[in-house]
GULUMGU-882161 format. One record per residue: x, y, z of N, C-alpha, C in turn; residue number from 1; residue in three letters. Coordinates in Angstrom, 1 decimal, decimal comma, padded with zeros to 4 digits, always signed. Example, Ala and Ser with C-alpha at 12.3 -4.5 7.8 and 13.67 -1.06 7.14 Angstrom:
2
<pt <+013,2; -005,7; +007,8>; <+012,3; -004,5; +007,8>; <+013,2; -003,3; +007,8>; 1; ala>
<pt <+012,8; -002,2; +007,1>; <+013,7; -001,1; +007,1>; <+012,9; +000,0; +007,9>; 2; ser>
This chain:
185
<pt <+000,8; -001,2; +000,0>; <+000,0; +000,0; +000,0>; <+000,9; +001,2; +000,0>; 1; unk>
<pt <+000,3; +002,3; -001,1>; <+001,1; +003,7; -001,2>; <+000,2; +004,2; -001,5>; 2; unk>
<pt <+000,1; +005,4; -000,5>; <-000,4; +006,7; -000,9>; <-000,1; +008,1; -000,7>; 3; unk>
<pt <-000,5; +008,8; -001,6>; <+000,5; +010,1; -001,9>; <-000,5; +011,0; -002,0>; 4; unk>
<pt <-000,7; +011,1; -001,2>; <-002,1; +012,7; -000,5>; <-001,2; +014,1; -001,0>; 5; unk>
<pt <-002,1; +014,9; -002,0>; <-001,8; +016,1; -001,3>; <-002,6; +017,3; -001,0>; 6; unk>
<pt <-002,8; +017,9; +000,1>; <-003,9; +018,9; +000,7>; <-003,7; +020,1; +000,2>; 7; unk>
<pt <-004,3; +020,9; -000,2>; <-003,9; +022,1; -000,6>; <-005,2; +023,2; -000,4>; 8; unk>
<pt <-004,8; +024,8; +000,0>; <-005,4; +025,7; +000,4>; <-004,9; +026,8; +000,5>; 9; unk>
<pt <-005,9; +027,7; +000,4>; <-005,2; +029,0; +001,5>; <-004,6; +029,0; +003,3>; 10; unk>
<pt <-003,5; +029,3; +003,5>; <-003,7; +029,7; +004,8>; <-004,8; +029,9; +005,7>; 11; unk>
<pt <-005,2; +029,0; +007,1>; <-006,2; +029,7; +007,4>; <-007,0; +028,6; +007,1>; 12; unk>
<pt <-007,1; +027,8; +006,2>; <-008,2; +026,6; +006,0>; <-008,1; +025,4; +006,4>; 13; unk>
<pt <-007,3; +025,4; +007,2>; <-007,1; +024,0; +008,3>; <-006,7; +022,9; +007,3>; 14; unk>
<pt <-005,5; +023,3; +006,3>; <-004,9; +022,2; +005,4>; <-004,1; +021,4; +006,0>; 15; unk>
<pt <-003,4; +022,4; +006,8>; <-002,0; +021,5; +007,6>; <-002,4; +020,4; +008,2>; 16; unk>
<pt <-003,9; +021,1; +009,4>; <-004,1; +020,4; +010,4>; <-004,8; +019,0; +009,5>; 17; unk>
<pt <-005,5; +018,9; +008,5>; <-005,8; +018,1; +007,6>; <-004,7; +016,9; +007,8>; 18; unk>
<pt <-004,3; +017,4; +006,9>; <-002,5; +016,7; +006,7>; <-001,8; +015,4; +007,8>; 19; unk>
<pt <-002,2; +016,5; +009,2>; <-001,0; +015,8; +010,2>; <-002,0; +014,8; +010,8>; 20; unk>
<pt <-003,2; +014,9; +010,4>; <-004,4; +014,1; +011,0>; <-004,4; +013,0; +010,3>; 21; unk>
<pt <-004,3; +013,5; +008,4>; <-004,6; +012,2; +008,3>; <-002,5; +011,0; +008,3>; 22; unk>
<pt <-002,1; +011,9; +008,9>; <-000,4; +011,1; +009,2>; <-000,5; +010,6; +010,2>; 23; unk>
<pt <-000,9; +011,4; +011,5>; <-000,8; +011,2; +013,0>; <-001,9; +009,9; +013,1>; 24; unk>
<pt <-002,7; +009,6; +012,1>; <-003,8; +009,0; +012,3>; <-003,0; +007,1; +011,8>; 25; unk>
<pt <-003,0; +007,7; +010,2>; <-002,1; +006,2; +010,1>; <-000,8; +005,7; +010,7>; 26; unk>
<pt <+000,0; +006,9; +011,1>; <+001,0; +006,5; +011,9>; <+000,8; +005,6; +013,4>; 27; unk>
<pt <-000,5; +005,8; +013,9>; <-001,0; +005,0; +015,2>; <-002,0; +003,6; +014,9>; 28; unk>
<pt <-001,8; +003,9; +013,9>; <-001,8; +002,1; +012,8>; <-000,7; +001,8; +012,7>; 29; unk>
<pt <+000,5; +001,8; +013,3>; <+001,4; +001,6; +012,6>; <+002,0; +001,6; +011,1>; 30; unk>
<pt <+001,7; +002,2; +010,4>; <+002,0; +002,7; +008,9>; <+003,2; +003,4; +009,0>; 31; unk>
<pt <+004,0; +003,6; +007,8>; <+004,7; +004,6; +007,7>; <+004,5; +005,7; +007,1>; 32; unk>
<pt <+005,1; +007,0; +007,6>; <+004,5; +008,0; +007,3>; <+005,3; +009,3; +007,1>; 33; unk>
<pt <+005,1; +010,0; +006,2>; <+005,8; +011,2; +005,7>; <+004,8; +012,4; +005,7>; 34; unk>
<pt <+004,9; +013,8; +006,2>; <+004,3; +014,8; +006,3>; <+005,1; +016,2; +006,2>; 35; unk>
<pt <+004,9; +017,0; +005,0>; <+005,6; +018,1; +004,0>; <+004,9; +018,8; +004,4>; 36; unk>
<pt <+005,1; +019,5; +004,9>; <+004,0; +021,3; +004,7>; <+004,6; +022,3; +004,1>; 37; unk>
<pt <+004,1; +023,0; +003,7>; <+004,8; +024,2; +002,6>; <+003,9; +025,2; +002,9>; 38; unk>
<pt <+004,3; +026,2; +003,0>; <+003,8; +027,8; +002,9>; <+003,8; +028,0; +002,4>; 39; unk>
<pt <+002,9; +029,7; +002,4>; <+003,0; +030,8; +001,0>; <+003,7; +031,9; +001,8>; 40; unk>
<pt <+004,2; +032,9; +001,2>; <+004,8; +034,3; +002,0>; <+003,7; +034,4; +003,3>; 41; unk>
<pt <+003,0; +034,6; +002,8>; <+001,5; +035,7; +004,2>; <+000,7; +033,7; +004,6>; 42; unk>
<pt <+001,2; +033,9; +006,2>; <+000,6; +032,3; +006,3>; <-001,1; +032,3; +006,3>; 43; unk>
<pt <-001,6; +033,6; +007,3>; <-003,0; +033,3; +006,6>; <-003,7; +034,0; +005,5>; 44; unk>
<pt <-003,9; +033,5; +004,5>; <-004,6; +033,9; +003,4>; <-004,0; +033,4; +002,2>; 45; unk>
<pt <-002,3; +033,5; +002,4>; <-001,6; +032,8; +001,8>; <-001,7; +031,2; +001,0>; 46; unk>
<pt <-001,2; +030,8; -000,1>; <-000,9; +029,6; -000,5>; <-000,5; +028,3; +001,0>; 47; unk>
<pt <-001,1; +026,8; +001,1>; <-000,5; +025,9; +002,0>; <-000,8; +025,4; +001,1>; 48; unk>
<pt <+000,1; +024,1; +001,6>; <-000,2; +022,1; +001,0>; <+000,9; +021,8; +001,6>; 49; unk>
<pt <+000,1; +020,4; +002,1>; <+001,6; +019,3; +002,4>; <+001,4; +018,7; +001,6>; 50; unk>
<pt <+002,3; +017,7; +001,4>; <+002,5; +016,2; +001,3>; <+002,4; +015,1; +002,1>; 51; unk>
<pt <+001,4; +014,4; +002,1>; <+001,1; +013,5; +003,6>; <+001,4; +011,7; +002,8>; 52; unk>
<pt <+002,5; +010,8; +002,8>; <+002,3; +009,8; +002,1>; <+002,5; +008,6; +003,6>; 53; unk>
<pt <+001,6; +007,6; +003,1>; <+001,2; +006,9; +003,9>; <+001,4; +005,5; +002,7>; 54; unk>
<pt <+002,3; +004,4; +004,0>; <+003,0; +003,2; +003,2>; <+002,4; +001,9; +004,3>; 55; unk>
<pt <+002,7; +000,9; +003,8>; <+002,8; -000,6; +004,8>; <+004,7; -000,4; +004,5>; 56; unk>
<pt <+005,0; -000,1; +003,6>; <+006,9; -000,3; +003,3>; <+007,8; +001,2; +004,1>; 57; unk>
<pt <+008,4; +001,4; +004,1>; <+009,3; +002,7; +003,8>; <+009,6; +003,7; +003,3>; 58; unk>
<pt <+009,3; +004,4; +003,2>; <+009,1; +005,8; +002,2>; <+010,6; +006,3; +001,8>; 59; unk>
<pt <+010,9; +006,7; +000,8>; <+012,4; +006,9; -000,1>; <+012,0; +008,2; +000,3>; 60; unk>
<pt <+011,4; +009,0; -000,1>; <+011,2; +010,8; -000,2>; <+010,0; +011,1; -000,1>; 61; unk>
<pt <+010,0; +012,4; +000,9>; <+008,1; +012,8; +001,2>; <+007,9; +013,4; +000,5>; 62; unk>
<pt <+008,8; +014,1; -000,8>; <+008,0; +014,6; -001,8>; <+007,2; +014,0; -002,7>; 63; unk>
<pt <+006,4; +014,4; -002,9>; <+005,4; +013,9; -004,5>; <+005,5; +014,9; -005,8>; 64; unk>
<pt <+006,0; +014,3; -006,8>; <+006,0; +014,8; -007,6>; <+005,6; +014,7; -009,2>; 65; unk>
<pt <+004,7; +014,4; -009,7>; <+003,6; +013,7; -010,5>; <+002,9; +012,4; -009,9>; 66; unk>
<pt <+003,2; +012,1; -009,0>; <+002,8; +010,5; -009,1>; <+001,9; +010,9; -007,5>; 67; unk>
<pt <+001,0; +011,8; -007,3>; <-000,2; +011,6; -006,0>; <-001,3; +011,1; -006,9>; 68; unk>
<pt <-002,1; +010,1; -005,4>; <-002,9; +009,1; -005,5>; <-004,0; +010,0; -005,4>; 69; unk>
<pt <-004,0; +011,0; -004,4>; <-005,2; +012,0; -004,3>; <-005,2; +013,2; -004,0>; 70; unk>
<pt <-005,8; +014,3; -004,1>; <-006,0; +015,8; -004,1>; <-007,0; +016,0; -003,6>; 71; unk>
<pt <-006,9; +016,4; -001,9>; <-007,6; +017,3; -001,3>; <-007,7; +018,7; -001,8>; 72; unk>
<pt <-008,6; +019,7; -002,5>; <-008,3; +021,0; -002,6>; <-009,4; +021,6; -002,2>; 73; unk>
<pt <-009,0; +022,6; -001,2>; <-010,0; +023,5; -000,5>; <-010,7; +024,6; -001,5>; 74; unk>
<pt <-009,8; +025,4; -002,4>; <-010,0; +026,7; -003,3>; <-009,4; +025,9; -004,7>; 75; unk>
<pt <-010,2; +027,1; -005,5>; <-010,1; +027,0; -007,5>; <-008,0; +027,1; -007,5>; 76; unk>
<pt <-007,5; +028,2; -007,0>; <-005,4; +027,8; -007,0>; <-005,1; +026,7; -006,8>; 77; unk>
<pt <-005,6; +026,1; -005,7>; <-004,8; +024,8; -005,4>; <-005,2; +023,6; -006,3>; 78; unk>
<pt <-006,8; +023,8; -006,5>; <-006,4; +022,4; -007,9>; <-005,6; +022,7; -008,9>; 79; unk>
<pt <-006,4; +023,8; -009,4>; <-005,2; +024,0; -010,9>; <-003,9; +024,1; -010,5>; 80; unk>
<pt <-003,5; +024,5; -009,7>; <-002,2; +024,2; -009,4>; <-001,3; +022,4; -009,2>; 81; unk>
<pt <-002,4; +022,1; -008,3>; <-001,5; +020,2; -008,1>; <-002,5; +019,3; -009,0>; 82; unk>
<pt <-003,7; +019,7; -009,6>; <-004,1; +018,7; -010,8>; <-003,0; +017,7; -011,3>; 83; unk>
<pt <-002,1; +018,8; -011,9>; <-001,6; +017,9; -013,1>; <-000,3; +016,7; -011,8>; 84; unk>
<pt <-000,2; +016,8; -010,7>; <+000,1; +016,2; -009,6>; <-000,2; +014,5; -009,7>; 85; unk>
<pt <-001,6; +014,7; -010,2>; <-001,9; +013,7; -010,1>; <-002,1; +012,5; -011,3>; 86; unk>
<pt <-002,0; +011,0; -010,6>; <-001,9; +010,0; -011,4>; <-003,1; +009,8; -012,2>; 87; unk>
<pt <-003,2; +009,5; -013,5>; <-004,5; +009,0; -014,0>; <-005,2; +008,0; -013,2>; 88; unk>
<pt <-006,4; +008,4; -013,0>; <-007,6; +007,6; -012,3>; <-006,7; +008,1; -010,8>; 89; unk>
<pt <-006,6; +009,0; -010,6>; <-007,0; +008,8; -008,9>; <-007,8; +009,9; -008,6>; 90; unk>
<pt <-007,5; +010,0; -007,3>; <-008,9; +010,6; -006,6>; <-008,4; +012,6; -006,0>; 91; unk>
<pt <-009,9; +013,4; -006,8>; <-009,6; +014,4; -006,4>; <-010,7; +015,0; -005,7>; 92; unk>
<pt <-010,7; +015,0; -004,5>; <-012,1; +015,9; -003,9>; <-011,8; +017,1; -003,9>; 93; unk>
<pt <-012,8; +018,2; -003,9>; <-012,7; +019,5; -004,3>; <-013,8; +019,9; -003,5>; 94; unk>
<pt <-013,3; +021,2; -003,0>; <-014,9; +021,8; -001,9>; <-015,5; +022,6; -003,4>; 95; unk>
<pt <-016,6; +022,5; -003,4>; <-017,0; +022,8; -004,7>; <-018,1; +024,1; -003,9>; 96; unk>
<pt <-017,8; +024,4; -002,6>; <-018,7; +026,0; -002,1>; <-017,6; +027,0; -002,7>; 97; unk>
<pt <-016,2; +026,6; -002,8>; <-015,5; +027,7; -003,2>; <-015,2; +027,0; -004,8>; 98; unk>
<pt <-015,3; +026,5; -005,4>; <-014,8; +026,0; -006,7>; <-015,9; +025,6; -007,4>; 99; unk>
<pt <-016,3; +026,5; -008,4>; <-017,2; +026,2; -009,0>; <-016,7; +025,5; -010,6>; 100; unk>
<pt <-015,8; +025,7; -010,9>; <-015,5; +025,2; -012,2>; <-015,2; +023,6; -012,1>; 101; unk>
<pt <-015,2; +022,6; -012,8>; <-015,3; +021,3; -012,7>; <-013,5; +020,8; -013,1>; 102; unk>
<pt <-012,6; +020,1; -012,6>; <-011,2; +019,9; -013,3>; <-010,9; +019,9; -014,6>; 103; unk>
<pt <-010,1; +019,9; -014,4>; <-009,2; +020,2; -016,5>; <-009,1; +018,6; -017,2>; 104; unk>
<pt <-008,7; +018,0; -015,8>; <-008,9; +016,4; -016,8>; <-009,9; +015,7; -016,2>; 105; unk>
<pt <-009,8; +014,4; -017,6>; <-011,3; +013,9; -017,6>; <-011,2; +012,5; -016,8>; 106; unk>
<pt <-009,7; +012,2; -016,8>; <-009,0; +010,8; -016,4>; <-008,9; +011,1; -014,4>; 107; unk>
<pt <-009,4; +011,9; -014,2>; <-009,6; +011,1; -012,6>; <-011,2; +011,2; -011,7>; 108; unk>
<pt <-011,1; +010,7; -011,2>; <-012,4; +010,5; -009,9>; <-012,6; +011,6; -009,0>; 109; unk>
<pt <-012,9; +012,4; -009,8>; <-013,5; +014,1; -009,1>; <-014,7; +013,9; -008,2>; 110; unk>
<pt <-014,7; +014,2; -007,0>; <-015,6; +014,6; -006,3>; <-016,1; +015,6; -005,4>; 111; unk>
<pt <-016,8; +016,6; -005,9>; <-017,1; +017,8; -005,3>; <-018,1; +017,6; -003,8>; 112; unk>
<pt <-017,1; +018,5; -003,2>; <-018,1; +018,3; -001,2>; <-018,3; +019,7; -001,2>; 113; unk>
<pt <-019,8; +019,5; -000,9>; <-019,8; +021,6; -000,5>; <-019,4; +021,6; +001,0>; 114; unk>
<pt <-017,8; +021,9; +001,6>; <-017,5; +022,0; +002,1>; <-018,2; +023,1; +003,3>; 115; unk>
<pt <-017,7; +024,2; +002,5>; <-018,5; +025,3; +004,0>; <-019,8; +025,3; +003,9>; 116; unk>
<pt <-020,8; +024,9; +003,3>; <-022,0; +024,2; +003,2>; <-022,1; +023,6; +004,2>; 117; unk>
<pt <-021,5; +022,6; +004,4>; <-021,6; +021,4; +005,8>; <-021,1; +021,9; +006,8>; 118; unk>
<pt <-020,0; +022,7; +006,7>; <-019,6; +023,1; +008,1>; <-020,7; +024,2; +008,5>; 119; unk>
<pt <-020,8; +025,0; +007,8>; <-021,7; +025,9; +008,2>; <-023,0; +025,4; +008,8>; 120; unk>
<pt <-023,3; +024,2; +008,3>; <-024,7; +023,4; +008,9>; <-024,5; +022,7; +010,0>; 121; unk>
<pt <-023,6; +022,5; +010,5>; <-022,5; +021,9; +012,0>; <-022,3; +022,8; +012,9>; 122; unk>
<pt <-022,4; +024,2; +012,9>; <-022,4; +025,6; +013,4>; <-021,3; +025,9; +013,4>; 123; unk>
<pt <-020,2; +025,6; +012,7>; <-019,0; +026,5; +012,4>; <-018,5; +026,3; +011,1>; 124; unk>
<pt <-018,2; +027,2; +009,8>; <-017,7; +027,4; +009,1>; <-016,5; +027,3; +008,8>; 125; unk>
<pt <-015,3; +026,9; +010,1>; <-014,3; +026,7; +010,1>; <-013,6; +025,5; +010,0>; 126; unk>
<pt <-014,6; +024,4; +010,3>; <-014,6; +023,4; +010,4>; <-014,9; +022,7; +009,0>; 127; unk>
<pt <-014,8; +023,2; +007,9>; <-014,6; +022,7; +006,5>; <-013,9; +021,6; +006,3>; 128; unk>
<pt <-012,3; +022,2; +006,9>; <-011,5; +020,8; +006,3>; <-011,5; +019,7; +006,9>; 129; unk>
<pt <-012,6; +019,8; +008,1>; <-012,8; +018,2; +008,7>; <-013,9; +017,7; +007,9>; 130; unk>
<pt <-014,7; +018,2; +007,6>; <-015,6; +018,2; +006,3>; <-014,9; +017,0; +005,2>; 131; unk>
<pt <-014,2; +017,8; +004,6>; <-012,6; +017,6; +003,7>; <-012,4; +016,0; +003,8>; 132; unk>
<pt <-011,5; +016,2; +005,3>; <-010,7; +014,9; +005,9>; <-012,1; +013,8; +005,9>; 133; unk>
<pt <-013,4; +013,9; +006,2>; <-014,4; +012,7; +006,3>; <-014,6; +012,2; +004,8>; 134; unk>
<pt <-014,8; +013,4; +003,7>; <-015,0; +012,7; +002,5>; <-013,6; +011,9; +001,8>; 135; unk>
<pt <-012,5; +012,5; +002,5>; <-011,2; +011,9; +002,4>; <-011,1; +010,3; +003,1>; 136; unk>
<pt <-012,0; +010,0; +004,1>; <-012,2; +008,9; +005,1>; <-012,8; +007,9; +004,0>; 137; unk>
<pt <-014,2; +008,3; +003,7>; <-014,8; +007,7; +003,0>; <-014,8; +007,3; +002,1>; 138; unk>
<pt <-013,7; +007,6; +001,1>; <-013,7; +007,6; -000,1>; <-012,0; +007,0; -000,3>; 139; unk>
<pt <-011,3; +006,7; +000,8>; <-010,5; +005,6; +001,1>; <-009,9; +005,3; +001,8>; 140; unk>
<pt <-009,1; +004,1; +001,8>; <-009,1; +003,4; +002,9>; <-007,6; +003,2; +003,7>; 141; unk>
<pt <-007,7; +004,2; +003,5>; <-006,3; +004,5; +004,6>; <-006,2; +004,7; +005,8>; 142; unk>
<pt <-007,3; +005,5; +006,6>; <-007,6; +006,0; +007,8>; <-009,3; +005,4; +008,0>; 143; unk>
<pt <-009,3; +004,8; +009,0>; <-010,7; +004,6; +009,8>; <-011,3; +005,8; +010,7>; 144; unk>
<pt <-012,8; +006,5; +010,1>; <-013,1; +007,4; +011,1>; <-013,2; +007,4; +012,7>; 145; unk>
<pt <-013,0; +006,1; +013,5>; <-013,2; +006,3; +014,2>; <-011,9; +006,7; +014,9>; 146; unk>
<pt <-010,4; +006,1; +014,1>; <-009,3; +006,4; +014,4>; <-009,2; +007,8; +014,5>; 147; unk>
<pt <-009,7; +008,4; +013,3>; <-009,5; +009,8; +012,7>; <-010,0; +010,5; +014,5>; 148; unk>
<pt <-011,4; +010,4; +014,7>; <-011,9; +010,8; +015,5>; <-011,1; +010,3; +017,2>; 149; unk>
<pt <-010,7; +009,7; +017,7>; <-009,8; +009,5; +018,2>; <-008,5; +010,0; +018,5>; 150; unk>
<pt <-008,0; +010,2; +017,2>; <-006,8; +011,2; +016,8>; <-007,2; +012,8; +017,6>; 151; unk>
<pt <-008,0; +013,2; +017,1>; <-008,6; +014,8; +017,5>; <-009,0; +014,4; +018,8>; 152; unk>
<pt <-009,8; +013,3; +019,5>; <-009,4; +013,7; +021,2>; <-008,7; +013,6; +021,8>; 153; unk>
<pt <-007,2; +013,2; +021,0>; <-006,2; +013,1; +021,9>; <-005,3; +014,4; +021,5>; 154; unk>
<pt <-005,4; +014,6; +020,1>; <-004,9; +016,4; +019,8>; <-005,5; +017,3; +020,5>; 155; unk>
<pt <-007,1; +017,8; +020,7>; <-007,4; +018,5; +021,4>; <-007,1; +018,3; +022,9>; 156; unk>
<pt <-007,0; +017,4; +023,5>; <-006,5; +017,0; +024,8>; <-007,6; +017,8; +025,8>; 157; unk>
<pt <-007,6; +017,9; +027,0>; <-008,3; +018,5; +027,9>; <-008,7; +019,3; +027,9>; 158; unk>
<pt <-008,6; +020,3; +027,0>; <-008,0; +021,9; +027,6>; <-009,3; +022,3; +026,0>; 159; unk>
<pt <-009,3; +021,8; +025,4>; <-010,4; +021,8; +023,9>; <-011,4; +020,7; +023,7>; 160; unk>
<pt <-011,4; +019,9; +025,0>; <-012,3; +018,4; +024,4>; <-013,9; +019,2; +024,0>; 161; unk>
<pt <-014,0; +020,5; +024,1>; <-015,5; +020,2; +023,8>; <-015,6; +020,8; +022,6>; 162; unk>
<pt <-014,3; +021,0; +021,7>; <-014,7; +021,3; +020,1>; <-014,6; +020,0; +019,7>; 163; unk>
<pt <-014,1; +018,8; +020,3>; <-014,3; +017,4; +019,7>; <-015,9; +017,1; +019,1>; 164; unk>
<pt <-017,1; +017,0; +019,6>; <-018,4; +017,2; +019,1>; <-018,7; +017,9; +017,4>; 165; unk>
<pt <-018,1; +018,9; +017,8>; <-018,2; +019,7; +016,4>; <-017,5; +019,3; +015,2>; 166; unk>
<pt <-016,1; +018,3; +015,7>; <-015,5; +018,4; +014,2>; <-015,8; +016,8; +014,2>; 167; unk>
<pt <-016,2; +016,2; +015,2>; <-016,8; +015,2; +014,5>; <-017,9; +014,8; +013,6>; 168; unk>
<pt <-018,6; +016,0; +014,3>; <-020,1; +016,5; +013,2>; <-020,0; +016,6; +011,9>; 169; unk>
<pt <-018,5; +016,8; +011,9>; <-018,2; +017,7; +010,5>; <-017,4; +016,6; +009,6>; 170; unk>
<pt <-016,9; +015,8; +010,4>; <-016,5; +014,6; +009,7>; <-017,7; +013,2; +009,3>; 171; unk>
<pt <-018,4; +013,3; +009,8>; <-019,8; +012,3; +009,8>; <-020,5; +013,0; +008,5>; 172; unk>
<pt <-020,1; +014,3; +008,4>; <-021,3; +015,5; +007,4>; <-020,2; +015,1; +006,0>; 173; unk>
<pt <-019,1; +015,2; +006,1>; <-018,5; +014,8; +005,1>; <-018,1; +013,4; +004,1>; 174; unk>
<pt <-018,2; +012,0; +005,4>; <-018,7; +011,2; +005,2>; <-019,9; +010,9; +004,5>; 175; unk>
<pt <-021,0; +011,6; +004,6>; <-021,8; +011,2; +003,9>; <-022,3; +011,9; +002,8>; 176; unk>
<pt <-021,5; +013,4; +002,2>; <-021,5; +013,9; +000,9>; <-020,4; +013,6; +000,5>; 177; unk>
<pt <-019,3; +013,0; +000,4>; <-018,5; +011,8; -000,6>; <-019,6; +010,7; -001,2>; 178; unk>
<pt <-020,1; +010,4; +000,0>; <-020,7; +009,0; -000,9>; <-021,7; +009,2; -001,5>; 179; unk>
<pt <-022,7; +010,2; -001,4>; <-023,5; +010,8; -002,3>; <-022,9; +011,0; -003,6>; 180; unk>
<pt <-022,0; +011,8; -003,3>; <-021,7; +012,8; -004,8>; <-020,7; +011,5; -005,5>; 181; unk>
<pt <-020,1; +010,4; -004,6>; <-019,6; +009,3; -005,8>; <-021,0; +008,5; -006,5>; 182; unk>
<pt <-021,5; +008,3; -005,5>; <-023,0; +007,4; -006,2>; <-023,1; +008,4; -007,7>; 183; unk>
<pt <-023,3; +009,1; -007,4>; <-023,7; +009,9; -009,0>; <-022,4; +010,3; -009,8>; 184; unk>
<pt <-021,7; +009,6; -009,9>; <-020,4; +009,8; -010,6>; <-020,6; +008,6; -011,6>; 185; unk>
């Protein structure tokens, strides 16, 4: 098993935290695990993406560089930007509340989540990329949500356990607009 995630957004849209969730998550599967973050000049508002690759083997380099399996992208820059990133036939979800335009190629598994749609219907709007990360759950099988969810009560720790509720909401909400919007694919 290889996979070669890459998240991508503005500053500010919980790409990173994306990222190290879905790492910190297969890494407590024991997997191996590689996690890249990159910035833009201005961190919020600015360009982000990591590189998150997740193995049963050893990883050579955490970069990716044509060869990702999937594409998280929050905003219309970051796809057209890591699109061509990606392998024929793999997987690209797209928050389609901020991306209205449909991908440039025809060779992969596009699936639009109205991201701040869901969060917004969860009572925070911030909570998109957990949105993101559930249709990321759902749609493969590298992370189990309940691990995922798990992961974030041991990140938020004490001191935050009561935004755990929310972004689980928001992961359960994303979970089930992946598998909608694949059914109709």
């Amino acid at each position: 098993m290889l996979e070669k995630t890459i998240c991508a957004g503005f500053g500010g849209q919980g790409v990173m935290s994306m990222g190290r969730l879905i790492a910190s998550t297969a890494m407590a599967r024991n997997l191996e695990v590689s996690w890249l973050p990159s910035y833009g000049p201005e961190m919020r508002g600015g360009t982000a993406n990591c590189h998150v690759i997740v193995s049963d083997k050893l990883i050579g380099s955490p970069v990716i560089y044509h060869d990702a399996t999937c594409l998280i992208a929050m905003n219309l820059p970051s796809m057209q930007k890591f699109e061509a990133e990606l392998l024929p036939g793999a997987l690209l979800i797209y928050n389609s509340s901020l991306i209205e335009a449909a991908p440039r190629r025809e060779d992969l598994r596009a699936v639009p989540v109205p991201a701040n749609e869901l969060a917004a219907g969860v009572g925070n709007p911030k909570v998109a990329n957990m949105v993101m990360l559930g249709a990321f759950v759902s749609l493969t099988s590298i992370v189990e949500l309940d691990d995922v969810i798990l992961e974030i009560t041991e990140m938020f720790g004490v001191s935050k356990k009561q935004f755990v509720p929310l972004n689980e909401a928001a992961l359960r909400r994303g979970v089930e607009a992946a598998g909608a919007a694949y059914a109709q694919l």
